[in-house]
Structure formats: structure tokens, C-alpha cells
C-alpha positions in Angstrom: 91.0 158.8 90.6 88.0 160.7 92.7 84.3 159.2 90.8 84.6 163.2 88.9 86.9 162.5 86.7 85.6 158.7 86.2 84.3 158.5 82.5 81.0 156.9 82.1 80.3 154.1 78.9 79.2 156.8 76.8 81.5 159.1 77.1 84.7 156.6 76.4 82.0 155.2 73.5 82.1 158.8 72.4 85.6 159.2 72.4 86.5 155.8 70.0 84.1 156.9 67.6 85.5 160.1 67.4 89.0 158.8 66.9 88.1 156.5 64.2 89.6 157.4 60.9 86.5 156.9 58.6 82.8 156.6 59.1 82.7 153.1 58.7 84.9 152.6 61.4 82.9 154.7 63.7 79.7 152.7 62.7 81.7 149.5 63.2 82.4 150.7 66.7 79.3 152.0 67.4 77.6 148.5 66.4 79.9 146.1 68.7 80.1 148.7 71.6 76.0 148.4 71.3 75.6 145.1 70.9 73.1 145.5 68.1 72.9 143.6 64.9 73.3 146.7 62.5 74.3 150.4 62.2 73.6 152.5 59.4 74.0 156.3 58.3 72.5 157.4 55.4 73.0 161.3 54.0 71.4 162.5 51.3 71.0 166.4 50.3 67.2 166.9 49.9 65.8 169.3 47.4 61.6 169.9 47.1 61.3 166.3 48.0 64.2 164.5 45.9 67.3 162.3 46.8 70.5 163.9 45.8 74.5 162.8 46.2 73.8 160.0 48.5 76.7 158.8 51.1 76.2 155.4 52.8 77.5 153.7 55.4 76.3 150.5 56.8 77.5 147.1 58.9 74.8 145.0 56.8 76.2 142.5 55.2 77.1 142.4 51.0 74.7 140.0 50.3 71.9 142.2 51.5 73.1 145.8 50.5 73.9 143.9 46.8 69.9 142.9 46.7 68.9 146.2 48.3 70.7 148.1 45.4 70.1 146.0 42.4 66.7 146.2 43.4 66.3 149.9 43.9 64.7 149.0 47.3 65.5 152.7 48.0 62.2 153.5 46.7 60.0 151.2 48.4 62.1 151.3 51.9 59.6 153.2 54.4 62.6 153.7 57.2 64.6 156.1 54.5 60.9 157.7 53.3 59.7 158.3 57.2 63.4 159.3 58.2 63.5 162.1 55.6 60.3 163.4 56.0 61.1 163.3 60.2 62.7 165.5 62.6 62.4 163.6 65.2 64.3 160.1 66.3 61.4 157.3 66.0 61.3 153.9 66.7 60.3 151.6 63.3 57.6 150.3 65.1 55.6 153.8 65.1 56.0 153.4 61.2 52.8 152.3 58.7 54.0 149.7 56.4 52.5 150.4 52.7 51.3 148.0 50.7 54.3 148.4 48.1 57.0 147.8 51.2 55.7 144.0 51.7 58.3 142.7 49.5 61.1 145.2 50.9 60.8 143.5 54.0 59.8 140.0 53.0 63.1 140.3 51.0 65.0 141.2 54.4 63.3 138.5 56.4 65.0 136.1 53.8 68.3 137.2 54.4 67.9 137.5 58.4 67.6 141.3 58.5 65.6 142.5 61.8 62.9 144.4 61.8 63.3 146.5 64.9 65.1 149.4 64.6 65.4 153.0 65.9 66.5 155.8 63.1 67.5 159.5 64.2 67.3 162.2 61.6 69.7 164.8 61.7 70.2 168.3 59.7 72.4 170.5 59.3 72.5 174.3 58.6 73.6 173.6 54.6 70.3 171.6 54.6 71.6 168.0 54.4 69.9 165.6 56.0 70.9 162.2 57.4 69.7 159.1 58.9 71.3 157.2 61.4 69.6 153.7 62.3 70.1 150.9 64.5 68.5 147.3 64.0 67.9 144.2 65.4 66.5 141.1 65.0 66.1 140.5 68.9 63.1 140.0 70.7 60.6 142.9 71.7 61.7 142.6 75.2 65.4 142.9 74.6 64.4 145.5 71.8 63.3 147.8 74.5 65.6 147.6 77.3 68.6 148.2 74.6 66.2 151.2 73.1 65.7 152.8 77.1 69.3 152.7 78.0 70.9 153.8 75.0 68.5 156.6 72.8 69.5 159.1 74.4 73.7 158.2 73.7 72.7 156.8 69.7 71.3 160.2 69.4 74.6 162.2 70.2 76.7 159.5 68.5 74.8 160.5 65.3 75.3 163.9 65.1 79.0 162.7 65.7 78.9 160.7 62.8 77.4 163.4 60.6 80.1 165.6 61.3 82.5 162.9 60.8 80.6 162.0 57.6 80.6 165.6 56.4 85.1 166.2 56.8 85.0 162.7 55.0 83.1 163.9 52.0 85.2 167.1 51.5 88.9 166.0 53.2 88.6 167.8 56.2 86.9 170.8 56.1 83.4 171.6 55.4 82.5 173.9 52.9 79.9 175.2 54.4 80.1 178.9 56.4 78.0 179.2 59.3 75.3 181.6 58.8 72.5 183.2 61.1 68.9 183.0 60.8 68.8 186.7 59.5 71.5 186.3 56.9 69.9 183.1 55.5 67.0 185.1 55.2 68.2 187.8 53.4 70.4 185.8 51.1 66.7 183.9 50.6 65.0 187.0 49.4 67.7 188.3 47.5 67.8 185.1 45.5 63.7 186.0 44.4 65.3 189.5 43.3 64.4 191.9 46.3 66.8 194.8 47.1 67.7 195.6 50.7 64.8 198.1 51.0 62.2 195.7 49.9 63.9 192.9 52.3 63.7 195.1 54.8 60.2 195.8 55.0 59.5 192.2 54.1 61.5 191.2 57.8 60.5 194.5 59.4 64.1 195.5 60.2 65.7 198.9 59.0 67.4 199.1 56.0 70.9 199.7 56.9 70.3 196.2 59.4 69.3 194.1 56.3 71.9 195.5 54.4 74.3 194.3 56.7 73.2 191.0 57.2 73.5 191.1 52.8 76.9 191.8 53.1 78.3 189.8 55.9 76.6 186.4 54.3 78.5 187.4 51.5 82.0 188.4 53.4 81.5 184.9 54.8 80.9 183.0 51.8 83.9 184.2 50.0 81.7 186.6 47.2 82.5 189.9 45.4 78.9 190.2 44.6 75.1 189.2 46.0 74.9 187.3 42.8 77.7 185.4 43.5 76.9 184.7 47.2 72.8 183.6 46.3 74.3 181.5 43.6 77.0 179.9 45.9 74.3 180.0 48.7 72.2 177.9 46.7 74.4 175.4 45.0 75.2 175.0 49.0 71.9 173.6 50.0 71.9 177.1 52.4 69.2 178.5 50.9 66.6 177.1 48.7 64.4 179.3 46.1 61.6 177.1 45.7 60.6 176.9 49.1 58.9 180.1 50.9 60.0 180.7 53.9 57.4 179.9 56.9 55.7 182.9 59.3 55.5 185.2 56.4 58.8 185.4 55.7 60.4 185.8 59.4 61.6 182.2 58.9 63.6 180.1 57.0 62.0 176.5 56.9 
């Protein structure tokens, strides 16, 4: 077999995760092929700022997931909070620890949680966001060679799992269409009551362009009506209403 065709760690890593059956599984894999203490994913649709429909996976062990939830630790846990607010991967030592998270992690010291980790946010176009982190209680030393040879493959694996997570969630097929910028957009301000003309001059395209962008978000949500397709839209996480769009409206945020 000429070296071409040879397939590196991650890609046969890649391959076993994406052949697992559930996202535990995957995580499972992902954790002993990694040789790190802990993998977990976290989704949660975010809307202005709150938690909604949350999906976990995790290798952590009962003991500590049972003390994490009875205790809400949710709240207090600055990885989630940081990972949320992030759209970029970060390593838990760049995160400030708040007063309030001392007995978060005092707690996890007690049941021999590390407190290294890396987390990579990911989103999606429906708007969910999810966290995938990996954690250790090795030294700093070991921390950072495991970090510099695998961030860049953790990365990929986690966009793996989200999509894995997502055909979990709704048996096989996600409900969400793929839209472009400019339909979002004009789903967006056709949700705040603007007609095509006033859309228009509000992207500075013709009217017969935002028209068409109207009417093929709506072909490919399934809709009769624009009603139908900003109400589906938003129920979708697609668009949200309460947020205005960035750059004067060019941009969906």
C-alpha cells in the first residue's frame, strides 16, 4: 500500500467516531483513542442569553454528574458560561474563575475531576450552539503536549459530534433547511413586518431580488405563506426577532 493511501491516527479516529451508533459512543471513543480523562458535549439552543432544551453527553462518572445536577452547578460552572458566550476553542486556563465558581470546583477536586481542559464551541446555521470539552487531571506538562498534538483533530471531531448529536435528537434527519445569508435576512425583516419593498431598500438590493430570496426561504421551509415560514423560521432558532442584525442590517448576527 503506497504511503498515499496510508491513513493517518486522525483520520481512522475520524472514521470510528463516525460509525458509532450514538453520541455517547463516539465520546467514549473519542476519550480512550485520546487518552484523556473526560469528554463532554454539551448542546443547548440559545435565545437572548438563556439555556433552552439541553442535550448532554459526558464520560464523567455518575457520582459527579449526580452532584453536578442536584446542585444546579450549571449555573455557577464558568466552562459552560465562557463556552456559550465563545466562538472560539479556548483552553480553561485562559478562563477567570468568579468568586461564586470556588465551590464548583472545590466540589470537583473532591471527587477527582481535573481542572485542565480544552472546550470548542460550535454553531450551527439553526443557531444551536454546543460545547465540546476535554479534561484532565494530568500535569501541566502532559496537559500541553496532549493539547499541541491533538487541537487541531478535537476540533474536527466536534463538529462530527454535533452533527451526530443533531440526527440523534430528531431520528435521522435534521429539521433544519439550509438557508443563505440573504434569505435569513429577509425572513429576519419580514418577521419585524417589512414588505419586500421596504426589505429591499433596507439591504440595498432590487425588489424583485428580495422578493426572491422571500420566496425561496419559504419554498425551502415547506410554507404556503411568509407567515408561516417567519413563524417556522423562528420556532427553528433560524432567525431570531429580538436580536438586530449587525452592519445595519446587511448581517445576520
Amino acid at each position: 500500500m503506497s504511503n498515499g493511501s496510508v491513513k493517518t491516527n486522525f483520520e481512522t479516529a475520524f472514521d470510528r467516531a463516525k460509525g458509532c451508533n450514538s453520541v455517547q459512543e463516539a465520546i467514549t471513543f473519542i476519550q480512550q483513542n485520546y487518552a484523556v480523562d473526560y469528554v463532554t458535549y454539551h448542546l443547548a439552543q440559545t435565545v437572548s442569553g438563556t439555556f433552552d432544551a439541553p442535550f448532554v453527553r459526558t464520560t464523567y462518572p455518575p457520582e459527579w454528574v449526580s452532584c453536578y445536577l442536584l446542585k444546579n452547578y450549571i449555573q455557577t460552572d464558568p466552562i459552560i458560561r465562557e463556552g456559550f458566550e465563545r466562538q472560539m476553542p479556548f483552553d480553561w486556563r485562559e478562563v477567570t474563575i468568579p468568586p461564586s465558581a470556588q465551590t464548583f470546583f472545590e466540589d470537583a477536586k473532591l471527587h477527582n475531576i481535573g481542572d485542565k481542559g480544552y472546550s470548542i464551541p460550535v454553531r450551527d446555521k439553526g443557531n444551536r450552539r454546543a460545547l465540546l470539552s476535554f479534561s484532565t487531571a494530568a500535569s501541566e506538562d502532559i496537559w500541553d503536549i496532549t493539547l499541541a498534538a491533538n487541537r487541531d483533530a478535537w476540533i474536527e471531531l466536534a463538529h462530527l459530534v454535533h452533527k451526530k448529536a443533531v440526527l440523534e435528537l430528531h431520528g435521522g434527519t435534521d429539521p433544519i433547511p439550509v438557508l443563505g445569508r440573504r434569505e435569513i435576512e429577509c425572513l429576519y425583516w419580514s418577521a419585524l413586518g417589512k414588505d419586500h419593498k421596504s426589505v429591499a431598500r433596507i439591504l440595498g438590493i432590487s425588489q424583485h431580488t428580495a422578493r426572491g430570496y422571500i420566496k425561496s426561504a419559504r419554498y425551502k421551509l415547506g410554507c404556503s405563506s411568509i407567515s408561516a415560514a417567519v413563524s417556522l423560521a423562528t420556532k427553528l432558532r433560524i432567525i431570531n426577532p429580538n436580536i438586530v442584525p449587525a452592519n445595519e442590517g446587511t448581517h445576520m448576527r
